[in-house]
N, C-alpha and C positions, 0 to 999 in steps of 0.2 A: 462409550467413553469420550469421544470428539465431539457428542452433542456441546457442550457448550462452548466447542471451539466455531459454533456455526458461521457466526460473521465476526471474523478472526484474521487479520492481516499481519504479514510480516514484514517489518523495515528494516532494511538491510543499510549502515551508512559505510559508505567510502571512506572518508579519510579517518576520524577519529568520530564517538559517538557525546552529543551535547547533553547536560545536565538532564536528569529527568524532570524538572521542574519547565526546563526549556522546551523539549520536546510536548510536555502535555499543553503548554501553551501556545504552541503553532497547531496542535491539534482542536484547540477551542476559538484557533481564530479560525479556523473552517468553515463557520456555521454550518454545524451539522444537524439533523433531524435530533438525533437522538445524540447519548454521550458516548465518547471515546475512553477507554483505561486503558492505560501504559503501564506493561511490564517489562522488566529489560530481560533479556534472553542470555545473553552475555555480551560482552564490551562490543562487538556492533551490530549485534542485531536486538528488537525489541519485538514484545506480540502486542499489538491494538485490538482491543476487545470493542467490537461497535456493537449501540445495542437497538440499533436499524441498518436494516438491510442496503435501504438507501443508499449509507453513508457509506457502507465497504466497498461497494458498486461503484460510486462516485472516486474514492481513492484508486478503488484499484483500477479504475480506465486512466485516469492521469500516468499515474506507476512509478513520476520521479518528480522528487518536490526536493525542497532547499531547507534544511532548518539551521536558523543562525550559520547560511552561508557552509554548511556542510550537506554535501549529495547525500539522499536517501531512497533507494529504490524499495517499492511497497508491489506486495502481492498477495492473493488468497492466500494463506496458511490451509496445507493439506497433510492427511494422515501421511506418518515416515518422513513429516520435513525433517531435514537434519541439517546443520548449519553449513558443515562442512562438505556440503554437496551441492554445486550449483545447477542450476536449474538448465535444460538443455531448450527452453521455450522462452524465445522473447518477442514484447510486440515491437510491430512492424506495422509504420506509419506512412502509405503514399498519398501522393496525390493526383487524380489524372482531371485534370483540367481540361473544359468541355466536355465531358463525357454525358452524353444524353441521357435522360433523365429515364429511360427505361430500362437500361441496364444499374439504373440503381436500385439497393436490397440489399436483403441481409441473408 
């Protein structure tokens, strides 16, 4: 049953949530591979249906974007999301300056 939630994102906004016509339109200024669908989940959160892999990859490494000046935090949609449960995994951004290049990898 989650098959076609495969590349499937959730935006979560902070302060209040902007028109849907607004949001699908910062979603098509992306240039994305393929298209984005916007559904609203409830008053702040919505599911982005991406229909390349690409493009969910690419959102969801960023993870916090601005639409019409309201914070929106974006993540993989997984089985048992539920809105009213925050997530206990956040990313975390360093940076170590000069660090030789063989201790880099992944």
């Amino acid at each position: 049953m989650a098959k076609p939630f495969k590349y499937t994102a959730v935006g979560k906004f902070g302060l209040f949530r902007p028109s849907m016509v607004e949001i699908q339109n910062f979603f098509n200024s992306l240039k994305l591979y393929g298209e984005a669908k916007i559904d609203l989940y409830d008053q702040k959160h919505i599911l982005v249906h991406f229909s390349d892999e690409r493009d969910l990859t690419r959102v969801k490494l960023r993870g916090s974007y601005f639409v019409k000046k309201n914070p929106v935090r974006i993540w993989k949609w997984e089985v048992g999301f539920r809105p009213d449960h925050e997530s206990s995994l956040a990313p975390v951004w360093i940076a170590l300056p000069g660090l030789p290049i063989e201790f880099w990898g992944s």
